[in-house]
C-alpha positions in Angstrom: -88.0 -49.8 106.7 -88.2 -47.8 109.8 -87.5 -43.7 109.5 -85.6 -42.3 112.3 -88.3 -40.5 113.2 -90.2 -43.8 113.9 -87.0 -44.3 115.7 -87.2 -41.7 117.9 -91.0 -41.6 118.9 -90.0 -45.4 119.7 -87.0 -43.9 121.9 -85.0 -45.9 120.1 -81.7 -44.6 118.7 -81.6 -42.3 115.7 -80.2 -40.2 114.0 -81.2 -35.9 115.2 -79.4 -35.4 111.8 -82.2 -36.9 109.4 -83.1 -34.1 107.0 -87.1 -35.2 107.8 -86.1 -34.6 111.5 -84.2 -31.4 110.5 -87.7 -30.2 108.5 -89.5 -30.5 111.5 -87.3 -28.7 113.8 -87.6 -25.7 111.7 -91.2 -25.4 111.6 -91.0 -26.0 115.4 -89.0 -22.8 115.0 -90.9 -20.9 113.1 -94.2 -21.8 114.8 -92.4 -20.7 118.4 -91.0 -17.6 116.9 -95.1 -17.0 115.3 -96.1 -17.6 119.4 -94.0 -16.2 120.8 -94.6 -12.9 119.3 -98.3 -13.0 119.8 -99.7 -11.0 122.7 -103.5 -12.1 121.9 -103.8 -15.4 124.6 -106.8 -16.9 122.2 -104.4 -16.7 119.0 -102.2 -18.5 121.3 -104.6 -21.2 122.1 -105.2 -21.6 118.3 -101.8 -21.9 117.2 -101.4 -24.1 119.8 -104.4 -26.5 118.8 -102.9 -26.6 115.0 -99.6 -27.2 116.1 -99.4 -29.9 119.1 -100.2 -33.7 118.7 -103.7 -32.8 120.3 -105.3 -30.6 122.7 -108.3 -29.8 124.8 -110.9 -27.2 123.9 -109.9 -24.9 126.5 -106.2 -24.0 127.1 -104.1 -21.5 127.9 -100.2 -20.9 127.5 -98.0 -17.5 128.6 -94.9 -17.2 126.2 -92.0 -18.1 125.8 -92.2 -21.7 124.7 -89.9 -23.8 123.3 -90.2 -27.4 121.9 -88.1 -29.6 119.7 -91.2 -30.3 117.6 -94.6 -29.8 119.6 -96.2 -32.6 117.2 -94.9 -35.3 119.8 -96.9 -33.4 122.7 -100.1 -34.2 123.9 -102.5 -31.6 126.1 -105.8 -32.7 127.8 -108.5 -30.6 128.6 -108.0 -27.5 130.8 -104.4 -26.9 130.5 -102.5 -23.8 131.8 -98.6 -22.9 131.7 -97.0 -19.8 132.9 -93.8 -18.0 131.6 -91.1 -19.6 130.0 -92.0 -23.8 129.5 -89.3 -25.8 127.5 -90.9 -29.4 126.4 -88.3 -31.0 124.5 -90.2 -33.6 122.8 -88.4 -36.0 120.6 -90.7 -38.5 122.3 -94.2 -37.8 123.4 -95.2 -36.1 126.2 -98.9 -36.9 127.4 -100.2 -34.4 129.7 -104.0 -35.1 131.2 -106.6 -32.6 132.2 -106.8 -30.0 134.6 -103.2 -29.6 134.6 -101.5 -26.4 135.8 -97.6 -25.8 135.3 -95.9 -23.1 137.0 -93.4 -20.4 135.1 -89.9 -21.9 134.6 -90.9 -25.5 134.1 -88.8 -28.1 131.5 -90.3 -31.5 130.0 -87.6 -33.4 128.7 -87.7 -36.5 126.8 -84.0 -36.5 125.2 -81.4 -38.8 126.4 -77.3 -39.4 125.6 -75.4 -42.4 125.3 -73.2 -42.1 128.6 -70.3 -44.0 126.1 -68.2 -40.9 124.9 -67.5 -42.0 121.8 -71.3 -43.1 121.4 -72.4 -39.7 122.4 -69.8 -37.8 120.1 -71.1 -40.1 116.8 -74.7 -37.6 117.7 -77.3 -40.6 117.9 -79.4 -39.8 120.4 -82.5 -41.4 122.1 -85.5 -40.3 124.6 -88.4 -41.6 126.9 -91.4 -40.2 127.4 -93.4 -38.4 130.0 -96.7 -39.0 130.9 -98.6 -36.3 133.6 -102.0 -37.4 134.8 -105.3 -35.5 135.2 -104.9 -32.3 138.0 -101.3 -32.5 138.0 -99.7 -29.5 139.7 -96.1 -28.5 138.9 -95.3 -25.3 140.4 -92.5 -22.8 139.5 -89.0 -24.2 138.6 -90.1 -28.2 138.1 -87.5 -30.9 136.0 -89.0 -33.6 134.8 -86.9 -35.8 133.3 -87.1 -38.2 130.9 -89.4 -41.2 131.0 -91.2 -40.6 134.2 -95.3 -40.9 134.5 -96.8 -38.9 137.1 -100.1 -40.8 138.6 -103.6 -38.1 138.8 -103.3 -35.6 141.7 -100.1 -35.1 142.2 -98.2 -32.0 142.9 -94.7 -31.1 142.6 -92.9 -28.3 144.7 -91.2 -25.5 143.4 -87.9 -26.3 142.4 -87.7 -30.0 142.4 -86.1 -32.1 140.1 -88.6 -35.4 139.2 -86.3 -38.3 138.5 -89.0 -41.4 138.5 -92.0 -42.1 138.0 -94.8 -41.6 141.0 -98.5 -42.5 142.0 -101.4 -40.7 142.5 -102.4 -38.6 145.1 -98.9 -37.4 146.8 -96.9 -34.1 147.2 -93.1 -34.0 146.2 -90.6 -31.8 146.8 -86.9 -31.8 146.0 -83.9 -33.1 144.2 -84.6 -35.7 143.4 -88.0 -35.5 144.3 -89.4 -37.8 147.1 -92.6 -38.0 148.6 -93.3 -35.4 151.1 -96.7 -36.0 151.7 -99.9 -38.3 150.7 -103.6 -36.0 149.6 -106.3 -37.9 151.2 
């Protein structure tokens, strides 16, 4: 039998209610209230390594942060966020290495059923997001759920990323478009 929390990694519909999914969301909680608090960056890190999916050696993350679960995320090698990320993960979010995210940035995976009645019943789903290696989002970037960023791309302050993109370009807007093309 498949748990909804299978169900949700899958993006498939499920049920936020689940008291496995409910568990989980609390020691999200906990763990961001424990991080959130600490002001030594290297007890950060650690927490960090204990708590996500995996993580790189070397990796640096300013507080706040909030996540739905942080188990469903997924940091490569050489990662650095600034001030105030949201990752809602209720599906995974792969991020590669050498990946720097400006303050103000949100990951989400979650989606609602566009069907009101649907979406007033609670079942949810999600998609996930996928950054590649020396990925640049600078201050204020929405990525939404179920793009994939190629390697090399950056993203301008502000913008709003809607689908997925290649390597090697610059975007910029809402929704972002390709501005630009790095040789």
């Amino acid at each position: 039998m498949v748990t909804e929390r299978e169900k949700m990694i899958a993006g498939q519909p499920y049920e936020p209610a689940d008291p496995e999914l409910k568990t989980m969301r609390l020691r999200a909680r906990q763990l961001m209230k424990t991080f959130n608090n600490e002001d030594d960056a290297s007890k950060r890190s650690d927490l960090l390594k204990e708590w996500l999916g995996a993580t790189g050696n070397h990796l640096h993350m300013e507080q706040p942060f909030y996540c739905d679960y942080g188990t469903n995320i997924y940091v490569g090698e050489n990662f650095y966020a600034n001030f105030n990320q949201t990752f809602l993960d209720v599906c995974e979010i792969h991020i590669g290495d050498n990946v720097m995210i400006g303050p103000n940035c949100q990951l989400l995976t979650p989606l609602h059923p566009l069907d009101p009645i649907e979406r007033n019943s609670g079942v949810e789903y999600g998609a996930p997001i996928r950054l590649g290696n020396n990925v640049w989002l600078a201050s204020g970037v929405t990525i939404l759920p179920g793009v994939t960023l190629g390697d090399n791309v950056v993203v301008g302050a502000g913008s709003v990323v809607t689908k997925s993109f290649p390597d090697n370009v610059v975007l910029a807007g809402n929704p972002a478009k390709v501005i630009k093309t790095i040789s």
